[in-house]
Short mmCIF file of the C-alpha atoms (twelve columns), coordinates in Angstrom:
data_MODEL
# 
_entry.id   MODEL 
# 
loop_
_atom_site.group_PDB 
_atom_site.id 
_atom_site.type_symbol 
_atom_site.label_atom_id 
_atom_site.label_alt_id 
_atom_site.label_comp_id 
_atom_site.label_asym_id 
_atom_site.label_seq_id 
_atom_site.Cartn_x 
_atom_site.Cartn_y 
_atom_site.Cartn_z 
_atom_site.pdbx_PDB_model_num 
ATOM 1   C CA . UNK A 1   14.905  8.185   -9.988  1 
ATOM 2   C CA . UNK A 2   14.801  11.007  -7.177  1 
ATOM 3   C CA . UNK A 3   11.123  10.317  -7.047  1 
ATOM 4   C CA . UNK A 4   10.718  6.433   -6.940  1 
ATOM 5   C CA . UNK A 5   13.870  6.220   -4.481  1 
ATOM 6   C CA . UNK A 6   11.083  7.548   -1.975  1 
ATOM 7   C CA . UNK A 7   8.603   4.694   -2.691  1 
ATOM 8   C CA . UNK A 8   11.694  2.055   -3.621  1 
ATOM 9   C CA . UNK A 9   13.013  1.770   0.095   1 
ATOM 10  C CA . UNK A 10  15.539  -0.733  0.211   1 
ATOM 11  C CA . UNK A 11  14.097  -2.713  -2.684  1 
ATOM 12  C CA . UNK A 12  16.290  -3.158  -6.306  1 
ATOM 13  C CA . UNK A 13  15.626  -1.277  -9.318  1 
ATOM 14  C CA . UNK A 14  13.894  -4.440  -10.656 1 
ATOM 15  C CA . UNK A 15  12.137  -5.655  -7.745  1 
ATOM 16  C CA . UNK A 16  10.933  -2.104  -7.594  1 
ATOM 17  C CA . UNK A 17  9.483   -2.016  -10.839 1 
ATOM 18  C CA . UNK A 18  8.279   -5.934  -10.396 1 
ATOM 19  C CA . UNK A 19  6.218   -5.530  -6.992  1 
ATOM 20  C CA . UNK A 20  5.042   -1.588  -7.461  1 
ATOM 21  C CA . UNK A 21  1.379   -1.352  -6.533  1 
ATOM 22  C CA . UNK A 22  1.334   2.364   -8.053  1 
ATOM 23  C CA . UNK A 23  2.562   1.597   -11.355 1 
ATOM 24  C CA . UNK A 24  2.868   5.174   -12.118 1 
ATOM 25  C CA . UNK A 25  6.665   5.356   -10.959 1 
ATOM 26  C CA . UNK A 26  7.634   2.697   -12.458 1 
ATOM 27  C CA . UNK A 27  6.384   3.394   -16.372 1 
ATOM 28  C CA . UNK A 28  7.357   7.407   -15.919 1 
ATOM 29  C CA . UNK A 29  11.146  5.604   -14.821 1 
ATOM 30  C CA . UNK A 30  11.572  2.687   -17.589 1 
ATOM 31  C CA . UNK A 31  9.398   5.323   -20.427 1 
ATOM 32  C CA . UNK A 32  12.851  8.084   -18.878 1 
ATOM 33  C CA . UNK A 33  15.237  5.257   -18.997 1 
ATOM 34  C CA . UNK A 34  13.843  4.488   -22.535 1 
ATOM 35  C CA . UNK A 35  14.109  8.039   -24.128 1 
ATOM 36  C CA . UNK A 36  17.482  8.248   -22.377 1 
ATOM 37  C CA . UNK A 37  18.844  5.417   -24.217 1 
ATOM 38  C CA . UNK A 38  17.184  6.392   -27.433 1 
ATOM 39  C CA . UNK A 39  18.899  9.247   -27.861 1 
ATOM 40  C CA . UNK A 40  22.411  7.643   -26.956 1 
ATOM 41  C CA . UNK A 41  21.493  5.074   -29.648 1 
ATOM 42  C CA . UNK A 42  19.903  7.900   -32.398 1 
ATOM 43  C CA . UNK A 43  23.310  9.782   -31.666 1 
ATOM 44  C CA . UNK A 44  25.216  6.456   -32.472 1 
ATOM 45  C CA . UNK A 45  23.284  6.180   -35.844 1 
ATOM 46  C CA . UNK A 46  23.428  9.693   -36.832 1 
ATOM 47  C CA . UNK A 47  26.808  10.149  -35.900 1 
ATOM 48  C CA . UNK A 48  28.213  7.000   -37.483 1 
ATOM 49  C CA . UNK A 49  26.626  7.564   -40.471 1 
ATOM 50  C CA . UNK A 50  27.803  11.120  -40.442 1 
ATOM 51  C CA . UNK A 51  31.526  10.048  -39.676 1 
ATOM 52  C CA . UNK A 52  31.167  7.098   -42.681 1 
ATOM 53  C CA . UNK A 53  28.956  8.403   -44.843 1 
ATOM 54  C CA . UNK A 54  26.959  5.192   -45.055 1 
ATOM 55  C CA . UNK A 55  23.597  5.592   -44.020 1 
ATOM 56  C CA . UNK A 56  23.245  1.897   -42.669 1 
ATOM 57  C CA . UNK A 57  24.226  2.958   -39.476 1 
ATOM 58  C CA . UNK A 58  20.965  5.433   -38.991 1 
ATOM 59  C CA . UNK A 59  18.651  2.866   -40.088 1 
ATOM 60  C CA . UNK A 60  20.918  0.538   -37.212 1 
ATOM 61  C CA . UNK A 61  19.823  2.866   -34.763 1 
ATOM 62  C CA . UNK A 62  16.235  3.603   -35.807 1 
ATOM 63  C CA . UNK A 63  15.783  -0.316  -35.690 1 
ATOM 64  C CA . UNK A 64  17.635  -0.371  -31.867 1 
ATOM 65  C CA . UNK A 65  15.373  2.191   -30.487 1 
ATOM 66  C CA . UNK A 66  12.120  0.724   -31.844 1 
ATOM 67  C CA . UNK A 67  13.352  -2.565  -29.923 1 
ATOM 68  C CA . UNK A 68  14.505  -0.959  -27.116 1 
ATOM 69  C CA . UNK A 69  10.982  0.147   -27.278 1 
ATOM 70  C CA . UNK A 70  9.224   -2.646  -27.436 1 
ATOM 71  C CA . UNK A 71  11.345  -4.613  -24.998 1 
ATOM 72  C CA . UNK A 72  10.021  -1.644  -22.232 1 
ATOM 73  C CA . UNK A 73  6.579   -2.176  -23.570 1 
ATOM 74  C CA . UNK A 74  6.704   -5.560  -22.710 1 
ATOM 75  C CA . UNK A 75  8.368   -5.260  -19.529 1 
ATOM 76  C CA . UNK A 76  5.722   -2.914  -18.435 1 
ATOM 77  C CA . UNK A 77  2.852   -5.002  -19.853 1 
ATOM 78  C CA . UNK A 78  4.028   -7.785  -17.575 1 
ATOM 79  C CA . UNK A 79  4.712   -6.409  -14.528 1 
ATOM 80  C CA . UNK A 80  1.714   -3.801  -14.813 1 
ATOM 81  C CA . UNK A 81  -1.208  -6.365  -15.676 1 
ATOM 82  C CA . UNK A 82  -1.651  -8.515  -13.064 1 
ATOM 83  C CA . UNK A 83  -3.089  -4.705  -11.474 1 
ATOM 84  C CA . UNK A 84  -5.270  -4.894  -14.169 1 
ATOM 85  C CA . UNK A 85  -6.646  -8.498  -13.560 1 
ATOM 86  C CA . UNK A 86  -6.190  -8.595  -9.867  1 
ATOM 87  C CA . UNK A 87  -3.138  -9.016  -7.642  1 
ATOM 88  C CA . UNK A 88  -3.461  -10.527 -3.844  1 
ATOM 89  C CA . UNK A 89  -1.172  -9.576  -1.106  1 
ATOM 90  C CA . UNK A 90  2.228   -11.065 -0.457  1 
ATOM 91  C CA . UNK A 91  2.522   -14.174 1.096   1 
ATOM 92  C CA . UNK A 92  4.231   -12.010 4.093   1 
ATOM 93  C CA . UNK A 93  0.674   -9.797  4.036   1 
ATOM 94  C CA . UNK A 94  -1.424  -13.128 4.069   1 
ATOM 95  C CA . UNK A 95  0.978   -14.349 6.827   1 
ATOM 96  C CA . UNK A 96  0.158   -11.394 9.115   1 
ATOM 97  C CA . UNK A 97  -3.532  -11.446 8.375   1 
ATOM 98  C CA . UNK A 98  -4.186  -14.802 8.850   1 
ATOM 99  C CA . UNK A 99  -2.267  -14.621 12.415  1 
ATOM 100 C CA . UNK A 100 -4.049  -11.589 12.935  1 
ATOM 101 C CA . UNK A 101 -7.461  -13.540 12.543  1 
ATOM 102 C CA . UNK A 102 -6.559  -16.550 14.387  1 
ATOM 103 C CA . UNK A 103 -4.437  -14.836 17.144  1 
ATOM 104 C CA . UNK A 104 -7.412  -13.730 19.282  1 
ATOM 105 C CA . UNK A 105 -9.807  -16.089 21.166  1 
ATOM 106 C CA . UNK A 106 -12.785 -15.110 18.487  1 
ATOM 107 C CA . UNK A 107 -11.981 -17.081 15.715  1 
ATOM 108 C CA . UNK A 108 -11.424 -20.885 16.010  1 
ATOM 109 C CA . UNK A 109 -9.618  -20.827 12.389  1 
ATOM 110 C CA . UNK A 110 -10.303 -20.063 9.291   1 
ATOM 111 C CA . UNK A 111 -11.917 -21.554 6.542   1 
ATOM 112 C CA . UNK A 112 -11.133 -20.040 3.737   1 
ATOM 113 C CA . UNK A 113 -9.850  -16.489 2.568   1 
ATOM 114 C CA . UNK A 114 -9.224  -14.240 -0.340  1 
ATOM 115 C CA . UNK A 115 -7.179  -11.002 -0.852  1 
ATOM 116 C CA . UNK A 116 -7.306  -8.156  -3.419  1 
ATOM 117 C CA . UNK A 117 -5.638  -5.189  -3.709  1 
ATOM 118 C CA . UNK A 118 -8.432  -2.461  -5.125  1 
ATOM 119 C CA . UNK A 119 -5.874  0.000   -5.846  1 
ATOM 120 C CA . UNK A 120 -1.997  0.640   -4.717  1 
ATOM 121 C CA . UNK A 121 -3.173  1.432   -1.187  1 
ATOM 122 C CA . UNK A 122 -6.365  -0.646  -0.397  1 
ATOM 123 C CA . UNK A 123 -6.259  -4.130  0.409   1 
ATOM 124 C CA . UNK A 124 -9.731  -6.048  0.052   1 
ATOM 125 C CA . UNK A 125 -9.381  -9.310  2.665   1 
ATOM 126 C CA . UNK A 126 -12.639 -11.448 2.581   1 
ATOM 127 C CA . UNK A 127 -12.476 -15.015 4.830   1 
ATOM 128 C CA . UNK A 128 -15.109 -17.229 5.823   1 
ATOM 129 C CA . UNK A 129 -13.996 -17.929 10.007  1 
ATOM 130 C CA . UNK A 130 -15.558 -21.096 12.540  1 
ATOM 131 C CA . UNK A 131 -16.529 -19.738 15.646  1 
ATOM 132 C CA . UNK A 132 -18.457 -21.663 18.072  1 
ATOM 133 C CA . UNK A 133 -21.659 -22.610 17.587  1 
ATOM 134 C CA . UNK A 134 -22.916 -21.453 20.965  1 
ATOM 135 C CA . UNK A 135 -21.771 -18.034 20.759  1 
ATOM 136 C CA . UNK A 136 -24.571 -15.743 20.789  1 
ATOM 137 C CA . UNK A 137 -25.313 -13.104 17.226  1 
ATOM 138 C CA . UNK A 138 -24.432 -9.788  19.656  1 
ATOM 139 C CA . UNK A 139 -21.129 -11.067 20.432  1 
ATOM 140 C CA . UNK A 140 -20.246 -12.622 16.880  1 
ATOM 141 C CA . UNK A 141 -20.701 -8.721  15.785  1 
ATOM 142 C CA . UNK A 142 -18.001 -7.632  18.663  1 
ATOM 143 C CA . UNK A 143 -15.912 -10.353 17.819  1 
ATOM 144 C CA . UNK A 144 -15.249 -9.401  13.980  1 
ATOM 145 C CA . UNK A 145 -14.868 -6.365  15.478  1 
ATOM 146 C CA . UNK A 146 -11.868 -6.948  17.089  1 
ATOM 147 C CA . UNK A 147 -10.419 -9.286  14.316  1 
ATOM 148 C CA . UNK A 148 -10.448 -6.767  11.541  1 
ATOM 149 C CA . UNK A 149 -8.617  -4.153  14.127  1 
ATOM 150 C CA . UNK A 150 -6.204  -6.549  14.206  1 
ATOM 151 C CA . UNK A 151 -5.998  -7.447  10.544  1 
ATOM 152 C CA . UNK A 152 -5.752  -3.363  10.133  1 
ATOM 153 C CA . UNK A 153 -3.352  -3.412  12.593  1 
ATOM 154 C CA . UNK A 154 -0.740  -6.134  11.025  1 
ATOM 155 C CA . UNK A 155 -1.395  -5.076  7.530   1 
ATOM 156 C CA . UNK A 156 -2.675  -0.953  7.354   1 
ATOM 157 C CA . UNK A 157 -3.379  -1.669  3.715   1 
ATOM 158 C CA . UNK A 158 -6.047  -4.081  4.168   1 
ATOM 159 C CA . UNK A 159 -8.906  -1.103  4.179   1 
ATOM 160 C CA . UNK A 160 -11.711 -3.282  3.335   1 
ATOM 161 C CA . UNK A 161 -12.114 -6.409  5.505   1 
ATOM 162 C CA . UNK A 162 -15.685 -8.994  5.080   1 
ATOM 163 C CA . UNK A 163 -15.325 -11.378 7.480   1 
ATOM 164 C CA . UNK A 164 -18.173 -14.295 7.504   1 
ATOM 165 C CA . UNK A 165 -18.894 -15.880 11.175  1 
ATOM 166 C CA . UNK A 166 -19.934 -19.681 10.373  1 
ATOM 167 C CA . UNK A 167 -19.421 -22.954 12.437  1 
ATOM 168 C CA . UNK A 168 -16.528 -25.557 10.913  1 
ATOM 169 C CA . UNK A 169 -17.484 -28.379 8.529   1 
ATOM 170 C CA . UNK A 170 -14.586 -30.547 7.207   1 
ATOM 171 C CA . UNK A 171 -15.886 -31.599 4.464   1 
ATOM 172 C CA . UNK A 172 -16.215 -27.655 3.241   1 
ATOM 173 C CA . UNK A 173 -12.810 -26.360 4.242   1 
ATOM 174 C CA . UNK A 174 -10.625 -24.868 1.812   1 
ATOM 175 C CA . UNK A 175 -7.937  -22.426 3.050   1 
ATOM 176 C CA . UNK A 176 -6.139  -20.111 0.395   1 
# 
C-alpha cells in the first residue's frame, strides 16, 4: 500500500487498480490483499474445526480462499487486459491533444486521430491534419514541428507523435 500510495495520488483504491497503466502495483496489492485474507479465512477453518471438531469448517475455508482467489484473478484479468490488447488515452488526454493540434495557426483541423499507449509511460498519438493547400513542403515540416511540441507539452506521455500533413476532403473525414 506504502508503494502504490506514491503512484495512486488522489485516486480510490479501485479507480487505482481500474486506470493503472503499470499494472505491476496493482496485481503485487490485490495478489497481498489476497494472501492477507487467505490466511484470516484458513485460520477461520482451522480454528473452527479445531474448536468443534467437525472438519466441515476447514473444507469451508479451503473452498473461500480458492474463490477469493479466483474473484482477484478475474478482477485482474479485467482491468489488466485491455494493456494487453491496446488501451487509448483518456478522453481528458485526447482533449488536450487535440487542442494542442488545433490551437496553433498550422493545422486547420483534424481529420482523424488515434491514440495508444505502448507501455505505462509512452503514449503513441497518430492523426491525419488539413493544412492549406498552398503551404509550401519546407514549412509543412516546421509546422508539425511545432504541433507535436505542443502535443508533448499538454500530454508528456504522448512520446511518439506521426502526424500526416494532407488538404481537407469532406467526404473522407472521420474524427476519433
Amino acid at each position: 500500500m506504502k508503494e502504490s500510495n506514491h503512484s495512486r495520488g488522489d485516486q480510490s483504491w479501485v479507480q487505482f487498480i481500474r486506470r493503472a497503466k503499470a499494472p505491476e502495483l496493482p496485481v503485487v496489492l490485490l495478489e497481498d490483499v489476497a494472501a492477507l485474507v487467505g490466511l484470516v479465512l484458513a485460520l477461520l477453518g482451522v480454528g473452527l474445526t479445531w474448536i468443534t471438531g467437525d472438519a466441515l469448517w476447514d473444507g469451508l475455508g479451503t473452498i473461500a480462499i480458492g474463490l477469493l482467489l479466483i474473484a482477484v484473478a478475474v478482477v485482474l484479468g479485467m482491468e489488466t487486459s485491455s494493456l494487453l490488447v491496446g488501451e487509448g488515452a483518456t478522453s481528458a488526454d485526447v482533449a488536450k491533444i487535440t487542442a494542442a493540434i488545433t490551437d496553433g495557426p498550422e493545422v486547420d483541423r483534424i481529420i482523424h486521430a488515434k491514440t495508444l499507449y505502448l507501455g505505462p509511460d509512452e503514449l503513441l498519438v497518430a492523426a491525419k491534419v488539413s493544412m492549406a493547400p498552398e503551404v509550401p513542403l519546407a514549412d509543412i515540416s516546421e509546422r508539425i514541428d511545432a504541433v507535436e511540441a505542443r502535443v508533448r507539452a499538454a500530454v508528456p506521455v504522448a512520446r511518439v507523435i506521426y502526424l500526416e500533413p494532407a488538404v481537407y476532403q469532406p467526404a473522407d473525414a472521420s474524427v476519433s
